[in-house]
N, C-alpha and C positions, 0 to 999 in steps of 0.2 A: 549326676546326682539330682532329684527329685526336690525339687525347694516343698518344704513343707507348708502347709496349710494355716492360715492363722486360725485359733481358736473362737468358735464360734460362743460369744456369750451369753447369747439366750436362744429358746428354740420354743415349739410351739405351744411346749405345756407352759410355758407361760402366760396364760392369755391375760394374766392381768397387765402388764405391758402391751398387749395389743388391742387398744382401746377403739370402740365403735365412734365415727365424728359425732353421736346421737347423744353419747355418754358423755361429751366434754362441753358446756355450758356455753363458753368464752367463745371456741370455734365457731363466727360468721363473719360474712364478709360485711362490707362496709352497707351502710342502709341506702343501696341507691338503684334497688330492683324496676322501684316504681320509675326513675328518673334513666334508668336502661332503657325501658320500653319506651318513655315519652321520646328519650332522643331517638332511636329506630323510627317511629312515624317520622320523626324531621327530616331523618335520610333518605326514607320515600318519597318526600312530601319538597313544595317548591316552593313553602313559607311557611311562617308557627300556625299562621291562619289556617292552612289545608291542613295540618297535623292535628288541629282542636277539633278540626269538624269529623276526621278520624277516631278520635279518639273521646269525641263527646264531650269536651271541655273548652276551655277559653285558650286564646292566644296567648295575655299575658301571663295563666298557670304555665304553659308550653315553654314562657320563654325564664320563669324561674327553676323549673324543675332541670331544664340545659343548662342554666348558670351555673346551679349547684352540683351536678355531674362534676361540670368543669372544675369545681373550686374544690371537690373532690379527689380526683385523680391528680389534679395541676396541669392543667395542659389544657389549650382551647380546643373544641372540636367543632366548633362552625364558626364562619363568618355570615352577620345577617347587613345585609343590604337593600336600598329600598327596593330595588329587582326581584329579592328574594333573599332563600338560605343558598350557601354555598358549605361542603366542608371541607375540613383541611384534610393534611395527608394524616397525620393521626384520628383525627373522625373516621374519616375512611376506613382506614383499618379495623377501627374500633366497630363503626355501622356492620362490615360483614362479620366480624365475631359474634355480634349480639343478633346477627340476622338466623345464623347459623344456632346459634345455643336456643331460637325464640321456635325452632324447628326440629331442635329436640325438645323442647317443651310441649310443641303440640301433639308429638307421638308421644310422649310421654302421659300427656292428660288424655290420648285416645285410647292408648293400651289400659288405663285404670279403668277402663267405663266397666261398671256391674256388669258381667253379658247374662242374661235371663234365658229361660230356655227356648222361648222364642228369639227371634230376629228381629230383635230393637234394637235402634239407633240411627244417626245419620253416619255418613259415609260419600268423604270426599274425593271427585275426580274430576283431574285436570286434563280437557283435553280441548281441540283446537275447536273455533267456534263452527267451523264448516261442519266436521264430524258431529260436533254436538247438536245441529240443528238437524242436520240428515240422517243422524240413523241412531244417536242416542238417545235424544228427545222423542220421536216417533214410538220407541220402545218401550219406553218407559210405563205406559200403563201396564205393560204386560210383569215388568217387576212388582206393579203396585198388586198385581191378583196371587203373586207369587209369596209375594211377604208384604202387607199391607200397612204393617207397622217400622218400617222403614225408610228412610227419609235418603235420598239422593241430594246430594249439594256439589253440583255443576261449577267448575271453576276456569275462566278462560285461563291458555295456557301461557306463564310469564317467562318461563323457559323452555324449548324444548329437548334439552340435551341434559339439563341440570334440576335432576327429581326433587334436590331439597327444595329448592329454589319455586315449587309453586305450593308446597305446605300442602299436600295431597295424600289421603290413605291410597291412590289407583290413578297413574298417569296412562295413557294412548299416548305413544312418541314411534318414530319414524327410525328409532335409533337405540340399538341395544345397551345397556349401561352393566359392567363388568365388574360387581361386586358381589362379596361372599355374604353381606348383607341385604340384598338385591336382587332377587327373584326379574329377569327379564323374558317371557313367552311369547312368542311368535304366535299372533293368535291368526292371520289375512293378508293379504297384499293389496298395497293401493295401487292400483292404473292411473297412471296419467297420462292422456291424451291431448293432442289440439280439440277443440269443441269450438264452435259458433253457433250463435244465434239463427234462426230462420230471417229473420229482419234483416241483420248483418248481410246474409248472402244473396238478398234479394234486391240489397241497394249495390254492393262490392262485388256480386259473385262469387261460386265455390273456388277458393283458392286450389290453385294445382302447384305441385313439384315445381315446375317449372316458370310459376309465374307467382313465386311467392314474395317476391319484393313491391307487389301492385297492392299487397294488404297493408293492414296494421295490426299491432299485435298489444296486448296487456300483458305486463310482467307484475310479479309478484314476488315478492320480498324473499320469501322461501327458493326461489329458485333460480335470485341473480349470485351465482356462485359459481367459481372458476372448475369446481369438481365435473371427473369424467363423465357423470352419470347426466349430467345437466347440458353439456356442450350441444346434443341435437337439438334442443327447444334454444340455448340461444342463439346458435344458428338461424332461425327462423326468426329468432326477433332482431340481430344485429343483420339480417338479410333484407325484412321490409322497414317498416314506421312502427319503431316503439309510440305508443299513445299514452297512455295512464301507467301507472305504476302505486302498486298498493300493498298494508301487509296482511291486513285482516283475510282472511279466507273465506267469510261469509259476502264482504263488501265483493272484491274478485269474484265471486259465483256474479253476484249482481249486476257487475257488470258486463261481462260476458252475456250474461240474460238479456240486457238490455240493447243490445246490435253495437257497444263502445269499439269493439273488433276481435281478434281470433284470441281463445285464452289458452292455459293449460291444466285442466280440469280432471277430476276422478271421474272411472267411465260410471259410476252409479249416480250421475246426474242427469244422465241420459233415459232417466226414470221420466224426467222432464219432454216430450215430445216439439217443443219448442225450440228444444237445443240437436244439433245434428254433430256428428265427429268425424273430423276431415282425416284422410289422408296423406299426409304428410310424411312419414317415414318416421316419428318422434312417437317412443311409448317408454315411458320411465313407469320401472315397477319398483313398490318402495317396500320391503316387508313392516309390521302393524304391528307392535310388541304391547301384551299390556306387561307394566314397569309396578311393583308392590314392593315392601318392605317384609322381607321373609318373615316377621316377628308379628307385622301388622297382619299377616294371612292368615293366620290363629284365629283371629277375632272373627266367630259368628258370621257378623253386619259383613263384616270388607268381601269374608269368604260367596257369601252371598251373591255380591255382587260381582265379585271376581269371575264367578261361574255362569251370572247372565249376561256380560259381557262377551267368557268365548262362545257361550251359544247364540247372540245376537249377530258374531262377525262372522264365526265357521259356518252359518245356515244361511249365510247372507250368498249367494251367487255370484256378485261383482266384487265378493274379495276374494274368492278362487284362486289357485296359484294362478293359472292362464288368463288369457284378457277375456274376457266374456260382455256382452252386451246385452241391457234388460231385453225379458222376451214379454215382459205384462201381467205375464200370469203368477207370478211371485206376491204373496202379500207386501211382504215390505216394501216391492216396488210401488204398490199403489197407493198406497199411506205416502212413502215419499214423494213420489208423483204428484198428490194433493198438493202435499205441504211446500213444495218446491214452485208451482205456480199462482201459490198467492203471496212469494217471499217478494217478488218485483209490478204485482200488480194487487190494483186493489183490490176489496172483500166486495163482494156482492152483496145487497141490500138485505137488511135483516129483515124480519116478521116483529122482531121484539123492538125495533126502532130502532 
């Protein structure tokens, strides 16, 4: 027998029972928005002093507005010491909710923007600072001729696996992200090779297969991992003299450039004729995805930019599926070319002084 149903006591014609939170006066939370945000700086930040200069105010505002949180909720969420801030495990917790909810706020405040019928507005992307000096930055005029009223705002990358995590309308990541709110496009492949300097090989010699524990090698942060894809380049560096180790990816270009010894480098730096690519047997291909919020690709601006990004990387020759090698005759090659050998040497003498 079928247990029956209880009776349902209201239904949808009643909507005056179903009241909007806009229509009830009393509905808000507690008044401690502004003292959210203050403590978020603090959980960035290595004392109330870094957090004021954040946040454009004073250290002792920074350390009332944390009190009163606290005296709020009931519960401490930092300890301050003359070292610094530390927080607790309820800060903690607290810091990534509020990190989280201050990133739906900024999609929230970017989706409101008026869109005009033009292509106005800025438009945030996070990507790593090597990419950003080699081949976004160089490009960039050509966005400026394309929509003029447009503003690009560059963000080094603070994650690269976790899209909230750098408050961006357009990340460049190395790694697809599997949501149904999350547009992920394979736009290029990155090459990585061993690369050396000419300097390097003229004090060390070209490293060979067989004589590769006579070098030394720079590791980079990115790519001391135990994963399959990585095991030939450590090979080569647990086989000679690891030297430096670094995480920045503009710094690594630098020193590679500079003869420090063998790196593992994109082949589009090879734009550089200073720098040579050894033989070695190690080619990690990485696919190039740009990472958008399906909701934020609506907007005008992002779309924009969205579109001069795949045509920046799919006309690019060194992100081809295959490994390919500049041949010169590429514009872009020669722009980066330029810009690549005066990242580690100086400017030659002005006219304007």
């Amino acid at each position: 027998m079928t247990k029956a149903l209880p009776p349902i006591p209201f239904g949808s014609e009643r909507s005056d029972l179903d009241k909007s939170p806009l229509e009830i006066q009393g509905l808000l939370s507690r008044p401690i928005w502004r003292e959210l945000r203050t403590f978020l700086a603090v959980a960035k930040s290595p004392s109330f002093a870094r957090a004021a200069e954040l946040l454009g105010t004073s250290a002792p505002t920074i350390s009332r507005d944390v009190k009163r949180l606290q005296d709020q909720i009931g519960s401490q969420l930092v300890i301050s010491t003359f070292s610094g801030v530390t927080l607790t495990e309820t800060g903690r917790k607290l810091a990534i909710q509020v990190a989280d909810l201050d990133f739906q706020l900024f999609v929230l405040s970017n989706g409101l923007k008026d869109e005009m019928d033009d292509v106005t507005g800025r438009v945030t992307l996070s990507v790593t600072s090597g990419l950003a000096v080699a081949i976004v930055a160089p490009a960039a005029s050509r966005l400026n001729d394309l929509h003029p009223r447009l503003s690009l705002d560059l963000r080094e990358q603070v994650s690269l696996v976790n899209f909230e995590n750098n408050q961006a309308d357009l990340m460049l990541s190395l790694s697809p992200i599997s949501r149904a709110d999350v547009e992920s496009v394979e736009i290029g492949t990155l090459h990585l090779i061993p690369i050396a300097s000419r300097d390097y090989l003229e004090k060390s010699g070209v490293p060979q297969r067989q004589f590769i524990s006579q070098h030394v090698y720079v590791q980079c942060k990115y790519y001391d991992s135990d994963r399959e894809i990585w095991k030939g380049w450590q090979s080569l560096v647990n086989s000679g003299q690891q030297t430096h180790h670094c995480e920045n990816s503009l710094t690594y270009y630098a020193l590679i450039k500079n003869g420090a010894g063998v790196g593992l480098l994109g082949n589009y730096v090879l734009a550089d004729p200073e720098l040579v690519p050894l033989d070695l047997g190690v080619h990690v291909a990485l696919p190039i995805y740009l990472i958008s919020l399906a909701t934020r690709r609506q907007s005008r601006p992002v779309a924009a930019v969205y579109d001069w990004l795949v045509d920046t990387f799919k006309n690019n020759p060194s992100f081809a599926g295959s490994l390919t090698f500049p041949s010169g005759g590429h514009k872009q090659e020669e722009g980066l070319r330029k810009m690549l050998q005066t990242i580690a040497s100086p400017p030659p003498p002005s006219r304007f002084g």
